[in-house]
C-alpha positions in Angstrom: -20.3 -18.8 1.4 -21.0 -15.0 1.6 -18.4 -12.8 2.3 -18.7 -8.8 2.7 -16.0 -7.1 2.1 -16.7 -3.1 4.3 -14.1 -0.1 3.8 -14.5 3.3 3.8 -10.8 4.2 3.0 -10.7 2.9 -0.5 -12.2 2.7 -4.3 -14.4 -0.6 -4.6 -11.9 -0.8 -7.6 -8.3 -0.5 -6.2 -6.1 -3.2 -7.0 -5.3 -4.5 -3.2 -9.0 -4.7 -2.4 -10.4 -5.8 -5.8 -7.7 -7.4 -8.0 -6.5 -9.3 -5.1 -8.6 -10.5 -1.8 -12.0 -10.0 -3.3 -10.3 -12.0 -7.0 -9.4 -14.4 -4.5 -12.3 -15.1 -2.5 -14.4 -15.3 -5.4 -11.8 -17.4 -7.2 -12.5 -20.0 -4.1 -16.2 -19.9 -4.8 -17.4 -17.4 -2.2 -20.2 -15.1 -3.4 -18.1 -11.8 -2.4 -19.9 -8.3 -2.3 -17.5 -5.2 -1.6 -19.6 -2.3 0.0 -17.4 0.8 -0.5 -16.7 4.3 -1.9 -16.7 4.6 -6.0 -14.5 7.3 -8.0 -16.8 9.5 -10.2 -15.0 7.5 -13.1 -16.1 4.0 -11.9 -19.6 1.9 -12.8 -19.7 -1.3 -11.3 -22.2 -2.4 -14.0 -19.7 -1.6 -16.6 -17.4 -4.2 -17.4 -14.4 -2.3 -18.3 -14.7 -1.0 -14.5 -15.3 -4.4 -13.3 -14.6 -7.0 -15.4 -14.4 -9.7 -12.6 -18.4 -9.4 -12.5 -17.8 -8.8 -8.6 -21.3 -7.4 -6.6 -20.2 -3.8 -5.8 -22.2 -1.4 -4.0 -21.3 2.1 -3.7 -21.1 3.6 -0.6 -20.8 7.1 -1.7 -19.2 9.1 -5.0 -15.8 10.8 -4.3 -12.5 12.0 -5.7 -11.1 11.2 -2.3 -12.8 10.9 0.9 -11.8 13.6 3.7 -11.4 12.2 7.4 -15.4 13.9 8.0 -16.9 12.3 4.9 -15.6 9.0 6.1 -17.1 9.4 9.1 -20.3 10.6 8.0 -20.2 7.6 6.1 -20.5 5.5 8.9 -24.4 4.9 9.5 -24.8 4.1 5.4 -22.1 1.7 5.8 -24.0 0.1 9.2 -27.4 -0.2 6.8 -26.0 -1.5 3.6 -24.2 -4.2 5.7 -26.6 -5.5 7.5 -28.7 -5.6 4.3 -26.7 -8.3 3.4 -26.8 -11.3 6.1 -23.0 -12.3 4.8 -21.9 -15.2 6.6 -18.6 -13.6 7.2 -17.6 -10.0 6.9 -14.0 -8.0 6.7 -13.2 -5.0 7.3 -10.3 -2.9 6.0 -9.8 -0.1 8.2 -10.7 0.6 12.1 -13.5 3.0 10.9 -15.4 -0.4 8.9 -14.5 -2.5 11.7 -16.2 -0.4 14.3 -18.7 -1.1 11.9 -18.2 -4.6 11.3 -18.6 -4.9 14.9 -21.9 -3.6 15.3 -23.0 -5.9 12.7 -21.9 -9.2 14.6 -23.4 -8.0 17.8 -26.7 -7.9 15.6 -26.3 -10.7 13.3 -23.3 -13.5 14.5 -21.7 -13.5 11.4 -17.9 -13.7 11.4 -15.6 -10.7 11.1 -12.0 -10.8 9.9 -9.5 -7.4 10.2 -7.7 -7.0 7.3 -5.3 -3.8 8.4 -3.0 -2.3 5.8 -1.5 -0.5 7.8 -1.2 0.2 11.8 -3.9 2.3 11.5 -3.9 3.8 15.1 -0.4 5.8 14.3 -1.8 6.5 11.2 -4.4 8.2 12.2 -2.4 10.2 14.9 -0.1 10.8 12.7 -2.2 12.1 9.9 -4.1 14.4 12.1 -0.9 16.8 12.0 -1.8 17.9 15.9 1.2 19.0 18.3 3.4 16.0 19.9 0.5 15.6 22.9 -2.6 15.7 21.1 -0.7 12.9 18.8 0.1 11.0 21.6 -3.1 11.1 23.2 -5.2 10.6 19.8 -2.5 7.8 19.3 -3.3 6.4 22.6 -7.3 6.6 22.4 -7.4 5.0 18.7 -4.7 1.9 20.1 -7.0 1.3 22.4 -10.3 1.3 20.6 -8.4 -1.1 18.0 -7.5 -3.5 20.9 -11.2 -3.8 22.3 -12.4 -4.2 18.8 -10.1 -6.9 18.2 -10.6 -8.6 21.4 -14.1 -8.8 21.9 -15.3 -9.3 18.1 -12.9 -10.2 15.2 -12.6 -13.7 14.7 -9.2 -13.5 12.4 -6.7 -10.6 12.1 -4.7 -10.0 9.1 -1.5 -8.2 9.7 0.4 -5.7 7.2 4.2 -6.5 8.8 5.4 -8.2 12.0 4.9 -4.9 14.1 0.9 -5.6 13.5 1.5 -9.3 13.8 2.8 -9.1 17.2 0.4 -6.5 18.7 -2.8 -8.4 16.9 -1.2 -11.5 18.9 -1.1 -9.9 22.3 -5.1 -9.5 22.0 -5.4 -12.8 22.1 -7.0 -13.4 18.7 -6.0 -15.6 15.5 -4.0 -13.3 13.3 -1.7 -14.1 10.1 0.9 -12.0 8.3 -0.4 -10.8 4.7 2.2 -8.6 3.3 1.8 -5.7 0.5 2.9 -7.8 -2.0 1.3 -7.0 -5.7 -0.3 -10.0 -7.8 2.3 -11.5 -10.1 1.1 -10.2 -13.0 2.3 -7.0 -11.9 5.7 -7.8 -13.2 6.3 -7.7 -17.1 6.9 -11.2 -18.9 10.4 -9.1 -19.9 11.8 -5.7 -18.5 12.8 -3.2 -20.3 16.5 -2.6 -21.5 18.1 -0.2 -19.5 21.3 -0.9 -19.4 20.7 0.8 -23.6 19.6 4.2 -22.1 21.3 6.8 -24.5 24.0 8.9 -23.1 21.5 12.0 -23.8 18.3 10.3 -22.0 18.0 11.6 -18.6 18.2 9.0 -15.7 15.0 8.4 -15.0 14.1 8.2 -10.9 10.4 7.7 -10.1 8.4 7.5 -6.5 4.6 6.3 -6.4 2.1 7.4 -3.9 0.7 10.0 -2.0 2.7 13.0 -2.2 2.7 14.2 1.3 5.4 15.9 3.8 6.5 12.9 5.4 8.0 12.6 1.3 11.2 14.3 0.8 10.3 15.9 -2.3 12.1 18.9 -1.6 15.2 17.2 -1.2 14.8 15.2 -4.2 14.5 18.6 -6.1 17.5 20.4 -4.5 19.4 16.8 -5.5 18.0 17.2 -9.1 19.8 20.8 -9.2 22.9 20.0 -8.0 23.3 17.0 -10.7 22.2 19.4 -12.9 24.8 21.8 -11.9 27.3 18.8 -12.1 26.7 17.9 -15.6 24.8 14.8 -14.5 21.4 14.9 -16.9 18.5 13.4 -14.1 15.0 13.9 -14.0 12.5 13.1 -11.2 8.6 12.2 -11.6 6.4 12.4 -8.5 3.1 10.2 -9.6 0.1 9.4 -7.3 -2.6 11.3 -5.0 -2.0 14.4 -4.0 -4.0 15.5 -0.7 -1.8 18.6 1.0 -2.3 21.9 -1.8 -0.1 24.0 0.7 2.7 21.5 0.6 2.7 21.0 -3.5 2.8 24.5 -3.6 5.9 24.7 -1.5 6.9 22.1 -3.8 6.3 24.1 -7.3 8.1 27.1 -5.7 11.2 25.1 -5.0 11.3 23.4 -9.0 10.4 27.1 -10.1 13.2 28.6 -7.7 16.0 25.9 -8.7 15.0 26.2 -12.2 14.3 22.6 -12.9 10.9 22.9 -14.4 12.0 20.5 -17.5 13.3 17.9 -14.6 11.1 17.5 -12.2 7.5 16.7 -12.6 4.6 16.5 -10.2 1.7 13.8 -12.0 -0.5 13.1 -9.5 -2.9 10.5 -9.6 -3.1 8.1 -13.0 -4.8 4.8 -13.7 -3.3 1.6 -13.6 -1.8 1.5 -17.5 -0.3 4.8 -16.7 1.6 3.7 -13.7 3.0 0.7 -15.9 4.4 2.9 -18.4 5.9 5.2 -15.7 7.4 2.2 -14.5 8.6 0.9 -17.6 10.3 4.1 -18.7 11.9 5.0 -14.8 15.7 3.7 -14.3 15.1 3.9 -10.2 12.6 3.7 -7.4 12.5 6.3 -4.6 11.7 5.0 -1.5 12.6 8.4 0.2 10.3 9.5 3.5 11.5 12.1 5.7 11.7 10.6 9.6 8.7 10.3 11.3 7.0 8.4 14.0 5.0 6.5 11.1 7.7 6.3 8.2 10.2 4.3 11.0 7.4 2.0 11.6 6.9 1.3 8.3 8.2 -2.0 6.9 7.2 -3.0 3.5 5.3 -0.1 1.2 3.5 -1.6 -1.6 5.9 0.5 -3.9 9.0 -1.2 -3.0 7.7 -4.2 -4.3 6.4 -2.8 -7.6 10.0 -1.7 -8.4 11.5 -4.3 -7.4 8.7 -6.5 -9.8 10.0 -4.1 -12.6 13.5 -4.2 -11.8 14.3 -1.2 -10.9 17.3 -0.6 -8.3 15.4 1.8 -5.2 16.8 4.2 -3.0 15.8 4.2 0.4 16.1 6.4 3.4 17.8 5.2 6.4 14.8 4.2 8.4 15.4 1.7 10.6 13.0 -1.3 9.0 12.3 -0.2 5.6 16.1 0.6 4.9 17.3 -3.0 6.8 15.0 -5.3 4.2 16.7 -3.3 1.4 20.6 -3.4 2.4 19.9 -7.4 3.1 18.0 -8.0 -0.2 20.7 -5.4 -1.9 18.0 -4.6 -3.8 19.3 -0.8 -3.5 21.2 2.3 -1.6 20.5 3.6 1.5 20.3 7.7 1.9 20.0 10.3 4.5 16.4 11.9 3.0 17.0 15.3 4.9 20.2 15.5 3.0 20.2 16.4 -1.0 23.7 15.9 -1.4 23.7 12.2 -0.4 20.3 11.4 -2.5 22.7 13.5 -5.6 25.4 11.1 -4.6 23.4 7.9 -4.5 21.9 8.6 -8.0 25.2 9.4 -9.5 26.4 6.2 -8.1 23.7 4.3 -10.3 24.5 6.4 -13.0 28.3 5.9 -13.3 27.8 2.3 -12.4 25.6 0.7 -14.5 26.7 -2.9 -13.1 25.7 -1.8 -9.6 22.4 -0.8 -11.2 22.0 -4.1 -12.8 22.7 -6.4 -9.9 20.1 -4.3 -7.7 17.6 -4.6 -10.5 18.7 -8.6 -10.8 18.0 -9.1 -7.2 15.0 -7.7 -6.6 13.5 -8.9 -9.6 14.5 -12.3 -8.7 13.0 -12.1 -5.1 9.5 -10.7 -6.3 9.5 -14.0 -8.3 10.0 -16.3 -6.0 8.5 -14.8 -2.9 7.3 -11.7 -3.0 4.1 -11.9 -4.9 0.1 -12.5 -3.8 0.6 -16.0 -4.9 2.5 -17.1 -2.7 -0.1 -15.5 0.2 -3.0 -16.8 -1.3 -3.4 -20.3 0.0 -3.4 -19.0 3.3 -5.9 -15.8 2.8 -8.6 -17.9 1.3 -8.0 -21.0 4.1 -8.6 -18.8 6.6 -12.6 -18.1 5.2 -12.8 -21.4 4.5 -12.1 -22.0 8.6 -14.6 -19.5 9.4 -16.9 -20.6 7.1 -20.8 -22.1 8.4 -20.3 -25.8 9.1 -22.2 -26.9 6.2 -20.3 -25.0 3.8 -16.7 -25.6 5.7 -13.9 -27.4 3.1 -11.1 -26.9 5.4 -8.1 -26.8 2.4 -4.7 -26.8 2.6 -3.0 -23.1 4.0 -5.7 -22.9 7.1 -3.2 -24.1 9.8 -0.3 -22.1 9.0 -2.6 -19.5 8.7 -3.6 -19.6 12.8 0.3 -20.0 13.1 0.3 -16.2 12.5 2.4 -16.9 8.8 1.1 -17.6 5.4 2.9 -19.3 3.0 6.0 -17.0 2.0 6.7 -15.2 5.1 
């Protein structure tokens, strides 16, 4: 079977998209093409860039797409999928599936959603407009989701139960597919912390984009006062940065506090990088400041790379992200706006190495057993194989639960 794989939202070559669903689909015996945007860095016909031999055509050169070059990338997207009479198509974002809907009306091929994220409040949020412009973008994108859904995907794939439930409501088959990393993300061993010297610095880490909604600033003002308290800590900040004004603001505070040999601002690294960031960190930071889209916001892909490298998180107390967290006791739960408690939460770690070791126990423990792509697999590829052209249909195990609306592990 051919499969399409659309996005305008993400290298060809990110690990979600590429190391994952397309790995996947290919492993199952699907031709798979991915038709998407390509870092200057990355060749497709160079196996060190793609050493899974997967068909990749570049949509268009970036560092990272801005919301108008997405757009404008619309009509090349329309052209290069049609070029390829797929038997099923997915999109990965409601720009591609506006797309992907376009092609069915013209071709009858299959379309499956495959949303990361609820990308309607994303987008509202994200466009940094006052509170009725939000709501009104927020309402106009919800909508065009919901028609999309309705009248042309054939299978959904939710991000967290939030989407699940919504995708449901449109009256189309939909499944939970979770953020969860491959299992090889986690090392055979982890490293021994528990034998940091007294003179090494506890080590607290956060991964991702390194926007507002972060509470970087807080994390700084935290860093001084253990500094001030004798308590040797040092924070890195690694992944995209997209908002110049606000890492300014950023640099000012570190150079204002005096912390420039503490806190370190990265930005984005490849994949071995992040490893070794990982590797050397003592904690995860799971620290947004409260926002429409951060207390919607479930499962990050991050919390379950720490918790694959065993490293004890703390969380701010949003409502879903910090529940999951407190019930695993895979960390502590902080007020982000509040430097003094994220201080007191690292000291806690600090003084208590035992506390640090049972956080890092359990979460390593549950990314094992059930918080890995494994585990989703079965269900992902079954649900192509149900949408697949009656003469290529196999119909394995995983497809029903799939249509339940919960792959295997959820």
């Amino acid at each position: 079977m051919r499969v399409c794989v659309l996005t305008v939202g993400r290298s060809a070559f990110s690990q979600p998209l590429y190391g994952k669903e397309a790995a996947s689909l290919q492993r199952a015996g699907n031709a798979v093409t991915i038709i998407a945007p390509c870092l200057a860095s990355e060749d497709p016909a160079d196996p060190t860039t793609n050493p899974l031999g997967i068909r990749v055509v570049p949509l268009m050169r970036m560092g990272w797409g801005t919301r108008r070059e997405k757009l404008k990338a619309l009509p090349r997207l329309l052209r290069l999928a049609l070029r390829e009479r797929a038997d099923v198509y997915q999109a990965m974002e409601l720009q591609s599936l506006l797309v992907g809907a376009i092609v069915k009306l013209l071709t009858r091929a299959r379309l499956v959603y495959d949303a990361r994220e609820h990308y309607p409040l994303a987008i509202a949020v994200n466009s940094r407009r006052g509170p009725v412009a939000t709501r009104l973008i927020y309402a106009v994108f919800w909508l065009l989701e919901a028609l999309l859904i309705r009248l042309f995907v054939d299978h959904a794939f939710a991000v967290d139960r939030g989407c699940l439930e919504r995708f449901q409501r449109f009256g189309r088959p939909a499944s939970l597919l979770t953020n969860y990393p491959r299992l090889a993300f986690a090392p055979a061993e982890l490293p021994s912390r528990q034998e940091r010297p007294a003179d090494r610095p506890f080590h607290l880490l956060y991964t991702g984009f390194t926007r507002r909604r972060v509470a970087v600033v807080e994390t700084i003002k935290a860093v001084a006062l253990l500094r001030d308290a004798g308590i040797p800590v040092r924070a890195t900040f690694l992944g995209l940065v997209d908002d110049e004004p606000f890492v300014r603001e950023c640099r000012e505070a570190i150079a204002a506090l005096g912390v420039e040999d503490r806190v370190r601002l990265v930005g984005r690294v490849g994949p071995a990088e992040v490893r070794r960031y990982l590797a050397e960190a003592d904690c995860g930071s799971l620290l947004y400041h409260p926002t429409p889209y951060t207390e919607y916001v479930t499962h990050p892909v991050k919390l379950f790379e720490y918790m694959a490298w065993g490293l004890p998180v703390i969380c701010s107390n949003l409502p879903n992200m910090s529940r999951f967290v407190r019930d695993g006791e895979y960390g502590l739960v902080v007020d982000p706006r509040d430097p003094a408690d994220i201080a007191a939460a690292i000291t806690r770690l600090v003084r208590d190495p035992s506390l640090a070791a049972r956080f890092s126990a359990n979460g390593r423990r549950a990314f094992l057993e059930r918080h890995h792509w494994e585990v989703l697999e079965p269900g992902y590829v079954g649900v192509f194989a149900q949408l697949a052209p009656d003469e290529a249909r196999s119909g394995p195990a995983g497809v029903e639960r799939a249509e339940s609306g919960a792959l295997p592990g959820d």
